[in-house]
DRENNU-334789 format. One record per residue (C-alpha): x, y, z; residue in three letters; residue number from 1. Coordinates in steps of 0.001 Angstrom, whole numbers, plus 500000, padded with zeros to 6 digits. Example, Ala and Ser with C-alpha at 12.3 -4.5 7.8 and 13.67 -1.06 7.14 Angstrom:
! DRENNU-334789
     px     py     pz fimi tiba
 512300 495500 507800  ala    1
 513670 498940 507140  ser    2
***
This chain:
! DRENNU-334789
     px     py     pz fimi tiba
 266984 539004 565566  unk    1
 265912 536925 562061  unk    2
 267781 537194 558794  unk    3
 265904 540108 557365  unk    4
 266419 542520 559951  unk    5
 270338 541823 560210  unk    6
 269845 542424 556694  unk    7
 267649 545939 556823  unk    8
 269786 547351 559577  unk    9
 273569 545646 560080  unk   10
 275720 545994 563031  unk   11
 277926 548119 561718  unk   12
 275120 550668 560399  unk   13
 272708 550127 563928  unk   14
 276111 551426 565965  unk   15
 275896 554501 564041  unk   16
 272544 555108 564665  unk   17
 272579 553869 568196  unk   18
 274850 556784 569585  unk   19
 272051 559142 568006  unk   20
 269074 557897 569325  unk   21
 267049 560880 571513  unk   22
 267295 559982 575322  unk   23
 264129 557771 576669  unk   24
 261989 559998 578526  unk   25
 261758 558921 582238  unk   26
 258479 557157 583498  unk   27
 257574 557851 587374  unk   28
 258204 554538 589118  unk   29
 255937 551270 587732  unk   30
 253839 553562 585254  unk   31
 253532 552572 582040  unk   32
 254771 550078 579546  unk   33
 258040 549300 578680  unk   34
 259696 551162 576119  unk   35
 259924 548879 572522  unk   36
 263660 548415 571777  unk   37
 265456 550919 569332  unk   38
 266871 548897 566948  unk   39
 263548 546977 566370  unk   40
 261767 550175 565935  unk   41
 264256 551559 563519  unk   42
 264591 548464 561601  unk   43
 260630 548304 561331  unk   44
 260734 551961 559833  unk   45
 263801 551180 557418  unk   46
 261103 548089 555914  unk   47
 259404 550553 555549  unk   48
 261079 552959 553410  unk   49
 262539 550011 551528  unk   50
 259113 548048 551211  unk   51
 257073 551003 550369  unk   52
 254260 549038 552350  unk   53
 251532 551236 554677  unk   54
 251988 551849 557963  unk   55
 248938 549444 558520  unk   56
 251041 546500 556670  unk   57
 253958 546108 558926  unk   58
 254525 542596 559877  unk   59
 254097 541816 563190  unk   60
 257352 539773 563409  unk   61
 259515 543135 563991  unk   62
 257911 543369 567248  unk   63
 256653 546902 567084  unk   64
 252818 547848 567020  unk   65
 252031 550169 564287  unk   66
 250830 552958 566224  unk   67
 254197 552980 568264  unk   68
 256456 552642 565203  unk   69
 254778 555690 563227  unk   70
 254841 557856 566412  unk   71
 258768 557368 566663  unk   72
 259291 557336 563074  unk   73
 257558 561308 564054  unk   74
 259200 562296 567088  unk   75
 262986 561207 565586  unk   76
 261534 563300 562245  unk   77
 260765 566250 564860  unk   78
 264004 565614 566533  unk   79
 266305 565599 563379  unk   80
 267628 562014 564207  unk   81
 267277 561237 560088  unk   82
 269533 564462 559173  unk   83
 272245 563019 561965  unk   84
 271929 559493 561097  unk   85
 273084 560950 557460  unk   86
 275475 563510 558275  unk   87
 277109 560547 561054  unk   88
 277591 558241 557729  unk   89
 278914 560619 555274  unk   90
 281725 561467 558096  unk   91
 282539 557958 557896  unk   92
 282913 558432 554014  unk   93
 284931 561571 554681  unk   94
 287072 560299 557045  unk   95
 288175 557551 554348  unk   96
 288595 560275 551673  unk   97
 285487 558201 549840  unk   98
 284210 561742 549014  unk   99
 285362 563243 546570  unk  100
 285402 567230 546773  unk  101
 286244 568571 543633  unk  102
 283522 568492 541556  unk  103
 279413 568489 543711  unk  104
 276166 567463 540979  unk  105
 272608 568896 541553  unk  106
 269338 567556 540008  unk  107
 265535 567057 540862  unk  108
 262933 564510 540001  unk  109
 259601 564911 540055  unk  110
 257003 562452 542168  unk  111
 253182 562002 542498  unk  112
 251380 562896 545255  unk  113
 248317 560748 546063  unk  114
 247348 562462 549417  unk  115
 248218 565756 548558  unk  116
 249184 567818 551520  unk  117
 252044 570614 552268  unk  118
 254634 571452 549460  unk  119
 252626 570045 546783  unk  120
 251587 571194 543398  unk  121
 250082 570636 540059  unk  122
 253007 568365 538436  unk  123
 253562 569587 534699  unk  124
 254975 566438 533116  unk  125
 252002 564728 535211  unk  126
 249302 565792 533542  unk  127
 249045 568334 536677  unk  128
 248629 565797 538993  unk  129
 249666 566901 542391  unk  130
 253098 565769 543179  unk  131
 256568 567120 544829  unk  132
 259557 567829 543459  unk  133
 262667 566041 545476  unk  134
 266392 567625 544800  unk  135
 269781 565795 545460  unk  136
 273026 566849 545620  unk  137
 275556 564733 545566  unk  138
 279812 564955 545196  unk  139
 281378 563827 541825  unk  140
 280846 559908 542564  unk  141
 277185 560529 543179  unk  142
 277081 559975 546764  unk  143
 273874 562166 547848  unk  144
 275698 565072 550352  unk  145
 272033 566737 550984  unk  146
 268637 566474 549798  unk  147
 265239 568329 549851  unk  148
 262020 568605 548302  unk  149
 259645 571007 547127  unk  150
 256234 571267 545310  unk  151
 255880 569607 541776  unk  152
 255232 573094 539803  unk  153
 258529 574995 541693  unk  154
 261419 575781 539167  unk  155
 264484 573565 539828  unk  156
 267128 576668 540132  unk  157
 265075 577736 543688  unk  158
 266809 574487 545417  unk  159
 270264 575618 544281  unk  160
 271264 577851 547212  unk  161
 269064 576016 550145  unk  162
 270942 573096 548555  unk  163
 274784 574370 548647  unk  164
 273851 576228 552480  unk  165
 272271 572630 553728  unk  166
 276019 570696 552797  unk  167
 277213 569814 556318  unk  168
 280263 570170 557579  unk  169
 282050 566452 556875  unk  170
 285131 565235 558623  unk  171
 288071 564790 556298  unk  172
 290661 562131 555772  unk  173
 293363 564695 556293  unk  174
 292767 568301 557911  unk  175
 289714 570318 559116  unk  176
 285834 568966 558210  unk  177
 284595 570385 554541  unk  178
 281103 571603 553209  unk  179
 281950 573281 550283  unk  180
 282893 571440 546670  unk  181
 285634 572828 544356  unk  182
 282954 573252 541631  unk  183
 279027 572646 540833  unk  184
 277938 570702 537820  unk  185
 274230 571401 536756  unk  186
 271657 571172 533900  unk  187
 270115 574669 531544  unk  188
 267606 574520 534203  unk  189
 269714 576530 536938  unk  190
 271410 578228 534271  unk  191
 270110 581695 535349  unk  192
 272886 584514 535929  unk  193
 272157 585602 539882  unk  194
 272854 581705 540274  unk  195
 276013 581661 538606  unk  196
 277686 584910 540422  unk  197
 275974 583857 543661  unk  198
 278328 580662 543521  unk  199
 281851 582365 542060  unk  200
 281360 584815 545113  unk  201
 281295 581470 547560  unk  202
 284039 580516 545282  unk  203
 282352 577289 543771  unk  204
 283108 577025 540180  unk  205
 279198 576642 538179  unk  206
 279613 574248 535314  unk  207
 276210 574569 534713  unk  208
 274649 574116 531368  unk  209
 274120 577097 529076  unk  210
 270367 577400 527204  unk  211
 270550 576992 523492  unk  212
 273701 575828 523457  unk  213
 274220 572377 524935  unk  214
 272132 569146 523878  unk  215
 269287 567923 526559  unk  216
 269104 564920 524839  unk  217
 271438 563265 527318  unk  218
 272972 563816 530780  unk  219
 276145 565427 530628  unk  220
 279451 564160 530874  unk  221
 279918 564661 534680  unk  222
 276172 565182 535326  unk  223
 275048 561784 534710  unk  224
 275944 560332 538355  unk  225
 273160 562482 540069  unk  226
 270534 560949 537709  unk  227
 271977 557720 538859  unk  228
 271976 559107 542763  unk  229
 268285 560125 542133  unk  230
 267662 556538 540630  unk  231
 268868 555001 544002  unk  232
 266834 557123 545628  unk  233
 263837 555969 543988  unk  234
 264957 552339 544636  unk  235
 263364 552613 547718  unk  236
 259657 552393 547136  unk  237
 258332 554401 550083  unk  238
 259944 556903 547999  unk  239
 258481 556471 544635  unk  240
 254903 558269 545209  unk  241
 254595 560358 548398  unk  242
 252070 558816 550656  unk  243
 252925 561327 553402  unk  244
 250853 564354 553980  unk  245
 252817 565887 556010  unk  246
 256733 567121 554159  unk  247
 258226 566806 556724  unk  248
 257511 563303 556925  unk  249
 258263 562182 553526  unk  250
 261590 564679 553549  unk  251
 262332 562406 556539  unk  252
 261867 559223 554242  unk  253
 264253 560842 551517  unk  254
 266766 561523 554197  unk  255
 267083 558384 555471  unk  256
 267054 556990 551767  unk  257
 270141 559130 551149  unk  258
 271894 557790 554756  unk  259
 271467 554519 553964  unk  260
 272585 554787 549798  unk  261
 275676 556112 551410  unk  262
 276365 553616 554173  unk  263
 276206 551257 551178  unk  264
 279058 552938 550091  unk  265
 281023 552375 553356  unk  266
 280263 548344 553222  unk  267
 282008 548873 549337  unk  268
***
């Protein structure tokens, strides 16, 4: 394995992944090819995301075809491998007591669309472009917990409950796994009052900015470190316009995105 694949995908991140990997279908006896090796598949995908370069543009020299790396990149979408491979890092973080509980952050972003396709919309600071809408949530260090997307022209406050539901259940340094933050920071956007009493009666504390009375000139005090979540998000180009037609497929992207921002954490 060169340099720049150690790099993409490290030991200590591939034997996370490994363990998660769906079980190779069995071939009758001398049928087919081969099967292409995991890790060089997964590392091909993680260029990728990080490269933002087509499908059509991967390098030969990770030893995949494209046709077999975009089918996999499909079937582990299908399969939920990218939702495992996150959940598997953040209880890592838990398990440390990196995360830290007692305050979560929520925020979307806004992202063009150049194919169109499902969950798309007519983007209102874009002109009406079509574009998507992706939404983070993240605990008080800015450490992305869950993430989903929608289409360009839905209001922010609908991700707010699908959001707070999706928060998995992560293992804890000390005494059973946790899903569920001590409060929920937030801008005017899901200040709306069905919001608010739908989160005291989970028993998350909103902190969630009130209209006409706090400044949107500037992130928040505590709010700030989900527009800095969303910004390492967006570090990875495959991420910065959505190429995908299909959501599920770009969701999958954004997933792995947030897995891999936190596994940074863990190398911290």
């Amino acid at each position: 394995m060169d340099e720049l694949s150690r790099r993409l995908v490290p030991d200590e991140l591939w034997a996370l992944v490994e363990p998660l990997i769906p079980a190779r279908k069995t071939r009758p006896q001398g049928g087919g090819m081969s099967r292409v090796d995991d890790r060089a598949v997964f590392t091909a995908i993680v260029f990728v995301l990080t490269s933002g370069c087509a499908w059509r543009h991967l390098p030969p020299s990770f030893g995949v075809t494209v046709p077999t790396a975009h089918r996999r990149f499909s079937e582990c979408a299908t399969a939920g491998l990218w939702r495992e491979v996150h959940r598997a890092v953040l209880d890592e973080l838990g398990s440390k007591g990196v995360i830290d509980w007692s305050r979560a952050v929520l925020d979307g972003a806004s992202v063009r669309a150049n194919k169109g396709g499902g969950l798309t919309g007519p983007n209102p600071v874009d002109r009406g472009e079509p574009g998507s809408k992706i939404h983070a949530l993240s605990d008080r260090n800015g450490l992305p917990l869950t993430v989903a997307i929608s289409a360009a022209n839905t209001h922010d406050s609908h991700a707010l409950k699908p959001l707070v539901n999706a928060i998995p259940a992560i293992r804890s340094h000390r005494g059973p796994r946790r899903r569920k933050p001590a409060k929920l920071h937030a801008d005017k956007a899901y200040d709306i009052p069905a919001r608010r009493d739908w989160l005291r009666h989970r028993r998350i504390i909103p902190r969630i900015a009130r209209k006409g009375i706090e400044s949107s000139d500037k992130p928040g005090k505590h709010r700030w470190v989900i527009e800095r979540a969303i910004a390492w998000l967006f570090g990875y180009r495959r991420l910065a316009i959505r190429y995908e037609r299909k959501p599920s497929h770009y969701l999958a992207f954004l997933t792995l995105g947030a897995a891999i921002t936190c596994y940074k954490k863990l190398t911290k």
